[in-house]
C-alpha positions as CSV (number, residue, x, y, z in Angstrom):
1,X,9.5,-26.8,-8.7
2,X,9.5,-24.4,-11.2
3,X,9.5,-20.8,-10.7
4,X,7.5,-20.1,-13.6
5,X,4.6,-20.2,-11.1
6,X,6.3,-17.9,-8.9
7,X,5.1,-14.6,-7.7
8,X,7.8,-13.2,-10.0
9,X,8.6,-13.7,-13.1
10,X,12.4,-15.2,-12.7
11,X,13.8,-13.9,-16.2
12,X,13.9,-10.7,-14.8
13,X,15.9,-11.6,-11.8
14,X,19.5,-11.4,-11.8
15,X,21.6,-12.9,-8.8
16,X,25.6,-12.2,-8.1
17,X,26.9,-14.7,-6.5
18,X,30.4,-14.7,-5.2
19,X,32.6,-17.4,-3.7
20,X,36.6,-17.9,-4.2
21,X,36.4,-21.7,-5.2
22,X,35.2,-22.3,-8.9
23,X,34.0,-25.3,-7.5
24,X,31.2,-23.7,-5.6
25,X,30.3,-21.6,-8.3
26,X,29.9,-24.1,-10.2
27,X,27.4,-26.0,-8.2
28,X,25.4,-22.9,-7.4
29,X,24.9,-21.9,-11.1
30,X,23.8,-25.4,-12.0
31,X,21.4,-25.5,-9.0
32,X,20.2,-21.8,-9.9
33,X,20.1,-21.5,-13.6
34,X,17.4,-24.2,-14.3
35,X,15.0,-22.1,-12.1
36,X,14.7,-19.2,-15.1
37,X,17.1,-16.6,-13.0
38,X,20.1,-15.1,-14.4
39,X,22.9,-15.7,-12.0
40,X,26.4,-13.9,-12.5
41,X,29.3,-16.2,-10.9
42,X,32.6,-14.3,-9.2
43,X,35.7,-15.5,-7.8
44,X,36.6,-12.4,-5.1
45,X,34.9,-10.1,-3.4
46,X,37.1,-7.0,-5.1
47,X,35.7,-8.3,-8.8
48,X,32.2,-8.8,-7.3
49,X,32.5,-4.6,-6.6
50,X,33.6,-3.7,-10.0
51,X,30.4,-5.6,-11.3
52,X,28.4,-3.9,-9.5
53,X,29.4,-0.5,-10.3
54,X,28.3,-1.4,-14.2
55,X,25.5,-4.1,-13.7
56,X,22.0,-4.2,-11.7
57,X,21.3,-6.9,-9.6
58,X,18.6,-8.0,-7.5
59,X,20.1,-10.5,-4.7
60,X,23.5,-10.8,-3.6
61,X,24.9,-14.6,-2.1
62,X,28.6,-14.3,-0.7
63,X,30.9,-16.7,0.9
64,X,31.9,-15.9,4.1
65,X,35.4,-17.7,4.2
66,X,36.8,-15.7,1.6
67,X,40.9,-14.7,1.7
68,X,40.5,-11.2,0.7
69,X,37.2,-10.5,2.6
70,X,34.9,-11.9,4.4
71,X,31.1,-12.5,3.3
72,X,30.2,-10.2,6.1
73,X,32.7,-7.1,5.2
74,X,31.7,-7.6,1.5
75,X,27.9,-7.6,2.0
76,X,28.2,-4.6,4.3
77,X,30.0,-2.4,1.8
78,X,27.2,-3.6,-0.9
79,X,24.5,-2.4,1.8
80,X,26.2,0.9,1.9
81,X,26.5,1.2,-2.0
82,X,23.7,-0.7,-3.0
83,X,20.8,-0.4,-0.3
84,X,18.5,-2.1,-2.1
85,X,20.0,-5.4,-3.3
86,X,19.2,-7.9,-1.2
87,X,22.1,-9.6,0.9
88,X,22.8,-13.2,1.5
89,X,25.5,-15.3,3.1
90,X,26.8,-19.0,2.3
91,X,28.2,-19.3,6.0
92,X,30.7,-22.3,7.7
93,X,31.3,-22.1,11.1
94,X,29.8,-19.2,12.2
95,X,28.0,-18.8,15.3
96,X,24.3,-18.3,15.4
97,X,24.3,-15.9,17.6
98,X,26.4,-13.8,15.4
99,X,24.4,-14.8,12.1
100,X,21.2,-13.6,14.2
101,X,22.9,-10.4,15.1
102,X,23.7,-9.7,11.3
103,X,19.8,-9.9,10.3
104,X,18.7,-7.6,13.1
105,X,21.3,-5.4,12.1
106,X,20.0,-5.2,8.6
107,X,23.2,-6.6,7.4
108,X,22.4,-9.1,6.1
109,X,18.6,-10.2,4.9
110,X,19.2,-14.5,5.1
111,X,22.0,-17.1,5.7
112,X,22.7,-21.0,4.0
113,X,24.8,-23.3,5.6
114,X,27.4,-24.8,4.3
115,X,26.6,-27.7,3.1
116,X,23.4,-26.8,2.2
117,X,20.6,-28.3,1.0
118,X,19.4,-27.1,-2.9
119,X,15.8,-27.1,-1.8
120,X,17.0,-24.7,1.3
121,X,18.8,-22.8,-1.2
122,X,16.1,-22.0,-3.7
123,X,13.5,-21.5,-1.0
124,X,15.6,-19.0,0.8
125,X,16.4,-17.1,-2.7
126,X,12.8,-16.9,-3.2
127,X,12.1,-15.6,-0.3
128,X,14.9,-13.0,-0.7
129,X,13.3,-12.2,-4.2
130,X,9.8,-11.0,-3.1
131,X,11.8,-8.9,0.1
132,X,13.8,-7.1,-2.9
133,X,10.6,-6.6,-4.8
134,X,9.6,-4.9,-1.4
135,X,12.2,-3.0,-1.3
136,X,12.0,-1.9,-4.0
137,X,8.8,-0.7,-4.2
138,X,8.6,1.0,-1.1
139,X,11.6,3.4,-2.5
140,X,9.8,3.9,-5.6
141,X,6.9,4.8,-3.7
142,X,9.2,7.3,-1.2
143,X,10.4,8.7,-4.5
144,X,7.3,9.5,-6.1
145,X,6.2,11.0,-2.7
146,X,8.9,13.6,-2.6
147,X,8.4,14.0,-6.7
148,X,4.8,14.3,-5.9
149,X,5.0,16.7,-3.4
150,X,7.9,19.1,-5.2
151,X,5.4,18.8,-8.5
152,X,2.6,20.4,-5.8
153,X,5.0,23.2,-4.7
154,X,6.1,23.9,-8.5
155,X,2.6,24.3,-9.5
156,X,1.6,26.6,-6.0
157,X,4.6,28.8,-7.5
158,X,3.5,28.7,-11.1
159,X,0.0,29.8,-10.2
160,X,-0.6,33.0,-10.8
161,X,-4.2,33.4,-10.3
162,X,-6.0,34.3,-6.8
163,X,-7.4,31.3,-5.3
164,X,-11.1,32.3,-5.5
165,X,-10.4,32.8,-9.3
166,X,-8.5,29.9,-9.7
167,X,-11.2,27.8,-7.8
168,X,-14.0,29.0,-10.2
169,X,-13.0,27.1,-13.2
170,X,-12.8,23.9,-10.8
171,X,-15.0,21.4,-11.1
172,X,-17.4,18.7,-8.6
173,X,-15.8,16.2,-11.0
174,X,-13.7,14.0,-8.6
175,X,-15.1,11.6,-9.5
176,X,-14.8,10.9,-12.7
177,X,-12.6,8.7,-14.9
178,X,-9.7,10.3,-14.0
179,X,-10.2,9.1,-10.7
180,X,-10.3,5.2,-11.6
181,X,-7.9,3.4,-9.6
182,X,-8.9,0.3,-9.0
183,X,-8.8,-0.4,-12.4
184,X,-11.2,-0.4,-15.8
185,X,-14.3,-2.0,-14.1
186,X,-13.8,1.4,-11.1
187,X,-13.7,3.9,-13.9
188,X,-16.6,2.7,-15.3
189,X,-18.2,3.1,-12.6
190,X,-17.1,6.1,-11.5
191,X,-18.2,8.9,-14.4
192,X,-20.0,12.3,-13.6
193,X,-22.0,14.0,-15.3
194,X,-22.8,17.4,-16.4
195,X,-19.5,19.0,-14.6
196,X,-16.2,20.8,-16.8
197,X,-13.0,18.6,-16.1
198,X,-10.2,20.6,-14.2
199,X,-6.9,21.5,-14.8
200,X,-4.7,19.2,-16.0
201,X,-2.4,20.0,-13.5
202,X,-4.2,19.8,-10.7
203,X,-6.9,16.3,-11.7
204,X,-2.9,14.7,-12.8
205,X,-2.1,15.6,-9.2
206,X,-5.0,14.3,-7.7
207,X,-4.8,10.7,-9.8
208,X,-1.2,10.4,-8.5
209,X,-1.9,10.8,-5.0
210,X,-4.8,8.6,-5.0
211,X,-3.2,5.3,-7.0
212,X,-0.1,6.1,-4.2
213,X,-2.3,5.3,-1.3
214,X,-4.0,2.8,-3.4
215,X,-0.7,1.2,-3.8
216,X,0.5,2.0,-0.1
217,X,-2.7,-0.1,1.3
218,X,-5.4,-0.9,-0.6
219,X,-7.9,-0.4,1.9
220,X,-6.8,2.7,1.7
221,X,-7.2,3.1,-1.5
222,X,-10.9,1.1,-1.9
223,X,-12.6,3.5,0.9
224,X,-11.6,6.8,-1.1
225,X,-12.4,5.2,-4.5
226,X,-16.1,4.5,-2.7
227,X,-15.9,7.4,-0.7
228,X,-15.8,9.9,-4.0
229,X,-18.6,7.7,-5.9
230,X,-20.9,8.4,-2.5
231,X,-19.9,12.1,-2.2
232,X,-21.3,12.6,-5.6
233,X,-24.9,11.5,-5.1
234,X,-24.6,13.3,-1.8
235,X,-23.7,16.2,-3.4
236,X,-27.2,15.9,-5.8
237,X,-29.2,14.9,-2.7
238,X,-28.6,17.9,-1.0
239,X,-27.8,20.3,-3.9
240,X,-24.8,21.5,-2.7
241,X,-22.9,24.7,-4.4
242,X,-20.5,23.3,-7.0
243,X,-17.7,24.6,-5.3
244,X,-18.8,22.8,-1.9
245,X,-18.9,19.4,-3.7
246,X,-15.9,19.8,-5.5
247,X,-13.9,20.5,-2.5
248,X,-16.1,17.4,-0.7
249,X,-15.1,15.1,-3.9
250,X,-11.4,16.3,-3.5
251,X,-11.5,15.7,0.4
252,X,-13.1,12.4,0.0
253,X,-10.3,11.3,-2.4
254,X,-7.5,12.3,-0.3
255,X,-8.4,12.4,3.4
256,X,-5.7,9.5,4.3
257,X,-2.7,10.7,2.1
258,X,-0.7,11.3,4.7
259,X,-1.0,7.8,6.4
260,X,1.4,6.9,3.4
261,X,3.9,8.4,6.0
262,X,3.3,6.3,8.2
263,X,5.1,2.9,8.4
264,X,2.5,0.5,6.6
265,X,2.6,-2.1,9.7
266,X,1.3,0.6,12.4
267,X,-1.3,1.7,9.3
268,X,-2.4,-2.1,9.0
269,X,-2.9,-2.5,12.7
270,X,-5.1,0.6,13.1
271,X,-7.3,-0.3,10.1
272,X,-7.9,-3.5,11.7
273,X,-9.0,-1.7,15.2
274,X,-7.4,1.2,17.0
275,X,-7.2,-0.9,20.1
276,X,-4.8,-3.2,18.8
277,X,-1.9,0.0,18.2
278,X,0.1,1.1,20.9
279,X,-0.6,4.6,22.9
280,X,2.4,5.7,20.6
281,X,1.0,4.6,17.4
282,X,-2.0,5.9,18.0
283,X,-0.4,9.7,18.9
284,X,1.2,9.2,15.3
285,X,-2.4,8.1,13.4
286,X,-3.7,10.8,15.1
287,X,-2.0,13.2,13.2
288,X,-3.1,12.4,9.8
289,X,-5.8,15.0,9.5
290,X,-4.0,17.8,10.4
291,X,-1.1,16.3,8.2
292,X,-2.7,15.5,5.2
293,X,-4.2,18.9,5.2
294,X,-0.3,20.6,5.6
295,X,0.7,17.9,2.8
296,X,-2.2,20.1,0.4
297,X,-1.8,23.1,1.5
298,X,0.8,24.2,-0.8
299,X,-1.9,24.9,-3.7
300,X,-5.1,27.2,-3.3
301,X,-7.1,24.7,-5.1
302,X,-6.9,22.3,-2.0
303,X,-7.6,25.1,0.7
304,X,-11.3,24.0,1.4
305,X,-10.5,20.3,1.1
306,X,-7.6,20.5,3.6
307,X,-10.6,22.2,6.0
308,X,-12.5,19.7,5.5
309,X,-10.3,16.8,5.7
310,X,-8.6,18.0,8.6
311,X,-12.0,17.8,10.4
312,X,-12.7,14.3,9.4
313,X,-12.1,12.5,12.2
314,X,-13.9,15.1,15.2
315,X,-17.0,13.2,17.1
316,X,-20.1,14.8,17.3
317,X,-19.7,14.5,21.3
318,X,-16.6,16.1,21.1
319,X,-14.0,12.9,21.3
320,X,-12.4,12.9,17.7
321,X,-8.9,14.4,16.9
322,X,-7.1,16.5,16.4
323,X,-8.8,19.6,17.8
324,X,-11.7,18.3,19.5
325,X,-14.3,19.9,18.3
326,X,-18.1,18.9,19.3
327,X,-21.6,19.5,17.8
328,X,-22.1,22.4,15.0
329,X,-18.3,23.4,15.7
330,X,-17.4,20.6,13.2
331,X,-17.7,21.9,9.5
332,X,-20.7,20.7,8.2
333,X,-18.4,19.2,4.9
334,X,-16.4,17.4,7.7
335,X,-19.3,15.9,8.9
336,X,-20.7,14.7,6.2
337,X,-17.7,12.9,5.1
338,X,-16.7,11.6,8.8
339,X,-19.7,8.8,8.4
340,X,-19.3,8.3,4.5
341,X,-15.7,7.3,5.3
342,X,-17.3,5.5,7.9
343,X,-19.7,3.6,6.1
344,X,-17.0,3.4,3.2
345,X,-15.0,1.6,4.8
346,X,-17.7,-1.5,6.4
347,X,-18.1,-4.1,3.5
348,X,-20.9,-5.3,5.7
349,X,-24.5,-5.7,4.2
350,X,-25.7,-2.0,4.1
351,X,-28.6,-2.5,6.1
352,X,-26.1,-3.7,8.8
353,X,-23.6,-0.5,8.0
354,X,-26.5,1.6,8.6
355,X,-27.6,0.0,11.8
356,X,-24.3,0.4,13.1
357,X,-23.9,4.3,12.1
358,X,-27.0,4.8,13.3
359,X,-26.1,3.3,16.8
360,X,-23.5,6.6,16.8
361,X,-26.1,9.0,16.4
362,X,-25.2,12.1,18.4
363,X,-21.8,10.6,19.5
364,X,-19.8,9.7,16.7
365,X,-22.4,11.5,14.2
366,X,-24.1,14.1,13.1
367,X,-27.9,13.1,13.2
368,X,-28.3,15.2,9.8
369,X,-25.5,13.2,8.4
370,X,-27.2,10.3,8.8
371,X,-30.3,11.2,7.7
372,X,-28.4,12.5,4.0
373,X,-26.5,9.1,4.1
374,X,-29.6,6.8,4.4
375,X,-30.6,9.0,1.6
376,X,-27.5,8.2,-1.0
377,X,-26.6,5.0,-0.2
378,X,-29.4,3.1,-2.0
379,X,-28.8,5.7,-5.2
380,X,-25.0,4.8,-5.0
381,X,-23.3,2.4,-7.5
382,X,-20.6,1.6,-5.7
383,X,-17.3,1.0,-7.7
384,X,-14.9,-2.1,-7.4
385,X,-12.0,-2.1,-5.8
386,X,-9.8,-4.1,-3.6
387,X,-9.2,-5.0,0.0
388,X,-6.9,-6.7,1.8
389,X,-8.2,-9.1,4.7
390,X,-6.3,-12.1,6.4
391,X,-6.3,-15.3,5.5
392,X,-8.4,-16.7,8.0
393,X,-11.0,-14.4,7.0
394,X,-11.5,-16.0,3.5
395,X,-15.5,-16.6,3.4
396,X,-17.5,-18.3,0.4
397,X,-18.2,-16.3,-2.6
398,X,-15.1,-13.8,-2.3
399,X,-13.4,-13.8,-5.2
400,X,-9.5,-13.7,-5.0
401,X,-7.7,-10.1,-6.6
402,X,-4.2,-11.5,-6.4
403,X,-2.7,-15.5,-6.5
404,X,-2.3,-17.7,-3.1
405,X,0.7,-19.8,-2.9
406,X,1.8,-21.9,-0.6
407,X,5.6,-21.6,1.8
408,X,7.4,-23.0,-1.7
409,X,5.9,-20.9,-4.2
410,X,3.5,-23.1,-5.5
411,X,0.1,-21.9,-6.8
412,X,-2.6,-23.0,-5.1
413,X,-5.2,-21.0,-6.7
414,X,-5.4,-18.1,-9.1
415,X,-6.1,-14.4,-9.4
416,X,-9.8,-14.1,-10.0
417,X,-11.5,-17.7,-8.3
418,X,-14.5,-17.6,-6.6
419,X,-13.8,-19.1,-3.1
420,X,-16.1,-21.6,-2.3
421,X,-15.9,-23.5,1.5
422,X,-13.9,-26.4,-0.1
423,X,-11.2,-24.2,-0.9
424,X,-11.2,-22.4,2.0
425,X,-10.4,-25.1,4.0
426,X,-7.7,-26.4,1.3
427,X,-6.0,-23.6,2.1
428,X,-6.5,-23.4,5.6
429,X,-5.0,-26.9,5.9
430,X,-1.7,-26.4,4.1
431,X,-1.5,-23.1,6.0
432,X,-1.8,-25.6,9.3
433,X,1.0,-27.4,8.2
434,X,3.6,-25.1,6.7
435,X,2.4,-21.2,7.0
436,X,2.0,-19.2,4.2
437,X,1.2,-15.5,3.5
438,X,-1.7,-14.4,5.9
439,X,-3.1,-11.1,3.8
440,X,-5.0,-11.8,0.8
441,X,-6.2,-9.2,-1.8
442,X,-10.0,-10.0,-2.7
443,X,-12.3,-7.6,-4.6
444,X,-15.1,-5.9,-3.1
């Protein structure tokens, strides 16, 4: 196979691989090096260090049977000074109990046998590519958390106007292009009118935190993208204050960002139904209001959109979090954008999102939130995004937002196809046969 049709492009990987015979080398290189990656052969494990000190690499492969260290000690001084390359071992005569013992311990990410099969081989080192691309994104992702998050504090010190007089030359424009993160057809679709833009400090702030959440899950990321286009004919509907639907807009943008915090696995699960996370989870999801609203706080121009989001998820009966308020005791902002992120996040047939809000009238909702829903939902021109459902949930006339492939790396079909019943079941049969990635990405 080629790796061409890989999920990453394989000139931009480069592998270390070290092994005391020159022989082995050898036969690894000419096995590798036809797939497209750049592989960098050594012959000890005290060389193999040096390199690493000048060069980047993405995946590591070391012998374990090696006279002046083993694999194992080798690998575990790269996990120490290289967290993020991803660590293999060639392994003869090792115990699997003890190789098993090494991947729960984070040690090491895979193991080959010696002798080993070059289909094995290549399969595993693909495998160990996308976990490094992982990896790797999740720390860029930590990182431009805390850089998002000391930017927020440097410009809550910098601001030298009162909040009141600093909120004044705000603007209900939250949803315009600066707010396009689901890409050029979202933007489009996502322009205000008639509003002053705000400063650059604060709408830069804003964009970042959004496309993060976007890029932690994009459910996430899809539900505040429709979230702020809905807000904004709300806003008209009821001719609310400019201030009120800027700080709505802002709200609606940003109500999960701290969920980000939370490890993406316990976030999946919860989107997919509360009853399927643990009492535990749960305590941590329930958080996220009152979180997200301490992770805004730092700058007056969030201090009504922090209210308001931290009031998101209270009932109308009194059975939300995280305060438990009931009735009129939940700001009326809150409740207004408690059933759009409601009906935000349903990609059912609107008549059937409605029916099913409206089934929650007086427990979940407000009655009069409702009622201003029903009216701005037909007005709304909801943007595109993306959404990530599993595989088994593939249904004719979705239209794929990222490849399929199959256990190998094959493509089996393309970024952008209309899925049609035929190729749902294609798929669905290989995945019988040899698994392959449950979550797809299809637009919405």
């Amino acid at each position: 196979m080629s790796v061409k049709s890989a999920l990453i492009d394989p000139s931009w990987v480069r592998i270390l691989v070290v092994d005391d015979e020159q022989m082995v080398l050898g036969v690894l290189k000419e096995q590798m090096q036809p797939e497209g990656y750049h592989v960098t052969a050594i012959d000890s494990p005290s060389k193999a260090i040096e390199i690493l000190q000048k060069e980047n690499f993405s995946v590591i492969l070391a012998d374990q049977e090696m006279p002046e260290m083993t694999g194992m000690d080798l690998l575990a001084k790269v996990k120490e000074s290289h967290p993020t390359i991803t660590r293999l071992l060639l392994s003869s005569g090792m115990s699997l109990t003890a190789l098993s013992e090494a991947i729960k311990s984070d040690l090491i990410y895979r193991f080959v046998t010696r002798p080993w099969l070059r289909e094995e081989l290549l399969v595993t080192l693909r495998n160990a590519i996308v976990h490094n691309r992982l990896v790797t994104e999740n720390k860029a992702l930590h990182e431009r958390n805390v850089h998002l998050n000391l930017k927020i504090s440097k410009l809550a010190e910098e601001s030298e106007q009162p909040a009141a007089d600093v909120a004044s030359q705000q603007t209900a424009g939250a949803g315009s292009r600066e707010y396009g993160y689901g890409g050029p057809e979202a933007e489009e679709q996502m322009e205000v009118s008639g509003t002053a833009p705000a400063p650059q400090g604060v709408a830069l702030a804003v964009d970042a935190f959004v496309k993060m959440i976007y890029t932690f899950h994009p459910n996430l990321g899809n539900t505040s993208l429709r979230a702020v286009a809905l807000c904004q004919t709300l806003g008209e509907v009821l001719e609310l204050p400019p201030e009120q639907l800027k700080s709505l807009l802002w709200a609606a943008a940003l109500h999960d960002i701290s969920l980000v915090g939370i490890d993406r696995g316990i976030v999946r699960r919860w989107l997919r139904g509360p009853e399927k996370c643990t009492d535990e989870e749960m305590v941590l999801i329930k958080r996220h209001p009152e979180q997200s609203q301490k992770m805004l706080g730092h700058l007056p121009f969030f201090q009504e959109a922090g209210e308001i989001i931290r009031s998101h998820h209270e009932h109308w009966d009194g059975t939300g979090y995280p305060d438990g308020l009931k009735g009129e005791t939940i700001p009326w902002l809150s409740r207004l954008l408690c059933v759009v992120i409601t009906y935000c996040s349903k990609h059912s047939a609107s008549i059937q999102a409605m029916s099913e809000i409206e089934a929650e009238s007086e427990k979940m909702f407000d009655p009069d939130a409702i009622s201003a829903l029903a009216k701005a939902a037909p007005l709304t021109k909801m943007p595109r995004g993306e959404r990530e459902i599993l595989l088994i949930e593939l249904k004719a006339g979705m239209v794929l937002a990222r490849e399929i492939y199959n256990a190998n790396g094959f493509l089996l079909l393309p970024k952008g196809r209309e899925m049609t019943d035929a190729s749902i079941n294609k798929v669905l049969s290989i995945n019988r046969v040899t698994p392959i990635d449950p979550l797809v990405l299809v637009y919405c």
